[in-house]
DRENPA-3360 file (N, C-alpha, C; in nm, 2 decimals, always signed):
BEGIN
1 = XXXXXXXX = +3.24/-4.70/+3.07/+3.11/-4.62/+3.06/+2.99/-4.72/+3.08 ~ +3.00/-4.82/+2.99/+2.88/-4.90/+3.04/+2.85/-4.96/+3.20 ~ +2.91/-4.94/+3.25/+2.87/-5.01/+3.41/+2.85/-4.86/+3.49 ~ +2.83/-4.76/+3.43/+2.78/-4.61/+3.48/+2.66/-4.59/+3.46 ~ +2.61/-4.64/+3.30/+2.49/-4.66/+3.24/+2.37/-4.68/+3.35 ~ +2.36/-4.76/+3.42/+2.24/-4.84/+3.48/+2.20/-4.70/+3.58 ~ +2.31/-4.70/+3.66/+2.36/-4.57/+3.79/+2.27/-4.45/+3.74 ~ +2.32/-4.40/+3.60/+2.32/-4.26/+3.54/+2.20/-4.25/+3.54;
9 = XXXXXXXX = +2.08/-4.39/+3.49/+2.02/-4.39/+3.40/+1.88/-4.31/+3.59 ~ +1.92/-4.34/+3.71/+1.83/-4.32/+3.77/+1.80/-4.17/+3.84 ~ +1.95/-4.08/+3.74/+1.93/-3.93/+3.79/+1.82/-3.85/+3.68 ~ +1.74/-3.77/+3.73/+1.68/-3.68/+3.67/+1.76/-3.61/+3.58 ~ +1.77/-3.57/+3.46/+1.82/-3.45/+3.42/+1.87/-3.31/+3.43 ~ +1.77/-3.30/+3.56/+1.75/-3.16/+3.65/+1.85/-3.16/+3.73 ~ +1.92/-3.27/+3.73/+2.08/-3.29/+3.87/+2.19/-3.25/+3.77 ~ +2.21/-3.21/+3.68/+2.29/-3.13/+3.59/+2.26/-3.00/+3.65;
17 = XXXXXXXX = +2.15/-2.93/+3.61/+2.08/-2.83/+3.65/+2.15/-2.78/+3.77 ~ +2.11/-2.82/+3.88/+2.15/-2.82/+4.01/+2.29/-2.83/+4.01 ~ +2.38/-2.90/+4.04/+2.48/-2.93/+4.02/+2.52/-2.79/+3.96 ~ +2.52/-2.75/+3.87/+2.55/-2.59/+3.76/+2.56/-2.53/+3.87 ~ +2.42/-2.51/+3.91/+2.40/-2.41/+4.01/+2.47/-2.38/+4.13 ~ +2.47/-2.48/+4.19/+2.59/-2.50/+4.31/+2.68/-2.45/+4.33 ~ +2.76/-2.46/+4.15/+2.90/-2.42/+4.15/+2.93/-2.29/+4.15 ~ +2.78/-2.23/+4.07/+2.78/-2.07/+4.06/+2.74/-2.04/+4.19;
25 = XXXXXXXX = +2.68/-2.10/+4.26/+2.64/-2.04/+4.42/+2.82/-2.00/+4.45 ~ +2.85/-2.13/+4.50/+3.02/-2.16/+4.55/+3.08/-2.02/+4.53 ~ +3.11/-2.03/+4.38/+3.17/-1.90/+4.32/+3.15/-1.80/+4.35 ~ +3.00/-1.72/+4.35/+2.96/-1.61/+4.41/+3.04/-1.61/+4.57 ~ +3.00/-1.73/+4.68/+3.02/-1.70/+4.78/+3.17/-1.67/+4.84 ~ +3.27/-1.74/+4.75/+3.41/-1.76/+4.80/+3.46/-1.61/+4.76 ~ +3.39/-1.55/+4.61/+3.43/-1.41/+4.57/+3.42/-1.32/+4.65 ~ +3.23/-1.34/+4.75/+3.24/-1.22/+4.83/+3.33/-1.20/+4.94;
33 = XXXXXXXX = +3.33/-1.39/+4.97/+3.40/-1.40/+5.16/+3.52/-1.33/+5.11 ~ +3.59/-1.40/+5.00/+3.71/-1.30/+5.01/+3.76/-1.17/+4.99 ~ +3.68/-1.10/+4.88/+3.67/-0.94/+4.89/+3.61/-0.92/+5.02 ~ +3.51/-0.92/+5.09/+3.47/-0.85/+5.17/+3.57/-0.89/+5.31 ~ +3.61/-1.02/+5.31/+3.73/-1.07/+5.48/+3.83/-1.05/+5.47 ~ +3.88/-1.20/+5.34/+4.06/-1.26/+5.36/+4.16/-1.12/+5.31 ~ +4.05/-1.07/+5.16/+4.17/-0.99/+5.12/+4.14/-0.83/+5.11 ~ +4.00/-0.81/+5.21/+4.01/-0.67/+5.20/+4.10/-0.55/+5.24;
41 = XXXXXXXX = +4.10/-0.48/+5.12/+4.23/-0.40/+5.16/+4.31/-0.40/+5.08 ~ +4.35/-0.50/+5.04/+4.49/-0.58/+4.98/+4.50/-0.52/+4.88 ~ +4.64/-0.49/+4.79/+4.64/-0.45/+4.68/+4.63/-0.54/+4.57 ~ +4.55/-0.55/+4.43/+4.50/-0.65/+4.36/+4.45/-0.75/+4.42 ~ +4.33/-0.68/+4.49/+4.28/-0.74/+4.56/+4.13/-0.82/+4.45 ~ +4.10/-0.77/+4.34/+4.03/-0.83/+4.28/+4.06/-0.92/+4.19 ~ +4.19/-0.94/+4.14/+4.26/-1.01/+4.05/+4.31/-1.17/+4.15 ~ +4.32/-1.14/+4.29/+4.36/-1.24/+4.35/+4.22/-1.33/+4.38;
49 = XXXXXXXX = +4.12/-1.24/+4.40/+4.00/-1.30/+4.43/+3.94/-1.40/+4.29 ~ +3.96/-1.33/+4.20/+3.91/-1.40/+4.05/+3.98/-1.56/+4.06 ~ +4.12/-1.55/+4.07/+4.19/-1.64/+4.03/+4.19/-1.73/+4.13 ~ +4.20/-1.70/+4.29/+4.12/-1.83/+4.39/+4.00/-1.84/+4.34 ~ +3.90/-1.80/+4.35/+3.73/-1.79/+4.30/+3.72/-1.93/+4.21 ~ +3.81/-1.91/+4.12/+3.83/-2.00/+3.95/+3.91/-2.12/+3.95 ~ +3.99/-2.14/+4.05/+4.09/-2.22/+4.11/+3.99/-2.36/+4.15 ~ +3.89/-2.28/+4.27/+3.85/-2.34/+4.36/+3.73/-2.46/+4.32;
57 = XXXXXXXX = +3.66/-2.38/+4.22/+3.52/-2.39/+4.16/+3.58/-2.45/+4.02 ~ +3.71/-2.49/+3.99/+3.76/-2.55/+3.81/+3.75/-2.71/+3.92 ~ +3.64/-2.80/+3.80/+3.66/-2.95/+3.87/+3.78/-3.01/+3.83 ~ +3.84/-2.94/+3.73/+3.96/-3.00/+3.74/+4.12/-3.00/+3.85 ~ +4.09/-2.92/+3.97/+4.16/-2.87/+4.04/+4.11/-2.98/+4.16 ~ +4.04/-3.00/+4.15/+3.95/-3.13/+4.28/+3.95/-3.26/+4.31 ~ +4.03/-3.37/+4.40/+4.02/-3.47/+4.38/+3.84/-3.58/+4.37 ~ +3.76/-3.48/+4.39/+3.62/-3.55/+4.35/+3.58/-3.56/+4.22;
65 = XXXX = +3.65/-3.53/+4.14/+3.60/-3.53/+3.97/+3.68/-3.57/+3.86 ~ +3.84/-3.66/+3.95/+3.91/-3.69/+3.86/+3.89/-3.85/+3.79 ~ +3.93/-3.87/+3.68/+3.92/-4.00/+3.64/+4.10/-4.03/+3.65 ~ +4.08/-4.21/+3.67/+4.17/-4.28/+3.73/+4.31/-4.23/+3.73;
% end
């Protein structure tokens, strides 16, 4: 953690903020594209969308946010 310190110390607090946002943007957009394109129609078709939606947008599913 200390050799993050100096890095960290030059982001605004507001890139939290952002950042948040982003992911709720993401989330909204992947929910619509998929109800409205990949799976319209489909039967459980909202329970599949939730669970990619949550999949996609969990940083822990993502190799950009993993530690070592």
């Amino acid at each position: 953690m200390p050799v993050w310190i100096p890095i960290l110390q030059e982001f605004a607090p507001s890139l939290l903020v952002e950042c948040d946002n982003f992911i709720g943007l993401s989330h909204r957009l992947v929910t619509n594209w998929l109800t409205d394109y990949m799976l319209e129609g489909e039967k459980d078709a909202k329970k599949k969308v939730k669970k990619i939606a949550n999949y996609l947008t969990d940083e822990k599913n993502t190799l950009s946010h993993q530690e070592g």
